[in-house]
N, C-alpha and C positions, 0 to 999 in steps of 0.2 A: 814532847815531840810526838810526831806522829808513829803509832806501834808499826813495827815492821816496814817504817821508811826509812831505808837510809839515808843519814844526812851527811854533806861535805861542802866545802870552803866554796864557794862562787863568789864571783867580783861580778859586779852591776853597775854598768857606766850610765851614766844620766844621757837623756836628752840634750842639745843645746837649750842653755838658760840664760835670759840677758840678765839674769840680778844676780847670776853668780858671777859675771864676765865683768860687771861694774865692782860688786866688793871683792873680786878677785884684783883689780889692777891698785886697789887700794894699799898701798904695802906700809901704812904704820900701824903700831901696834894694838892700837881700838880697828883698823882696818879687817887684821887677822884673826881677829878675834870676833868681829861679827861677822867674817866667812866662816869662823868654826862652827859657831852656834847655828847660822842659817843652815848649812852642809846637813849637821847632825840631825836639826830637825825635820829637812826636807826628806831627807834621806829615811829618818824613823817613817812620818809620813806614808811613805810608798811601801814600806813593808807595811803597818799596820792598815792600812787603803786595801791591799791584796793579798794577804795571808792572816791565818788566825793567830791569836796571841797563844804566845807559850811554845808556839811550833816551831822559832825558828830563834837565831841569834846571832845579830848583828855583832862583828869583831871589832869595825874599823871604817872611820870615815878617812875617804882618800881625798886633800886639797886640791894636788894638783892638776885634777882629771873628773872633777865632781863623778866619783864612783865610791862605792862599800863595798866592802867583802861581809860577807854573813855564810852561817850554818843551815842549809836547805837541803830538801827531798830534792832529786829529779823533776818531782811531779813539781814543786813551789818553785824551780826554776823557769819551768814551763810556764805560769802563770806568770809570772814577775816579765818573762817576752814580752807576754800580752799589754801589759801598761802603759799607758801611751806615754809617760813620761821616763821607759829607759828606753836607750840607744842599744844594748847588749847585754848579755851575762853570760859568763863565762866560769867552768870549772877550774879552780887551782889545778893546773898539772905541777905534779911535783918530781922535780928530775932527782934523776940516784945516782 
């Protein structure tokens, strides 16, 4: 990771996609499972597209909402804005 960045939880919603909205409405078993695979990989995609390897780490592919949560800087959230293929990102708030 990056010295002296500190890193926290951010969700990063995708752009609208038609080829997730097609294997999205697909609901049998080969269905959901090549929206797992495509998600994952799109998803790796766009981090390794816009951040360097090793600086950051992805938690978690979200089905419902083509979004990831990953481990980033401020500064790697700021970039990941910039990509044309997210919609958002957002910092976990965590309530107490």
């Amino acid at each position: 990771m990056e010295e002296d960045q500190k890193t926290e939880q951010h969700f990063v919603f995708m752009n609208y996609d038609p080829e997730y909205e097609r294997l999205r409405s697909n609901k049998t078993k080969r269905g959901v499972h090549e929206l797992d695979l495509y998600l994952s990989r799109k998803h790796d995609e766009v981090l390794s597209n816009n951040l360097r390897p090793g600086t950051y780490c992805k938690t978690l592919s979200l089905v419902i909402v083509d979004a990831f949560a990953v481990q980033i800087s401020d500064h790697q959230a700021n970039v990941l804005r910039s990509a044309k293929e997210v919609r958002i990102v957002e910092k976990n708030q965590e309530l107490a």
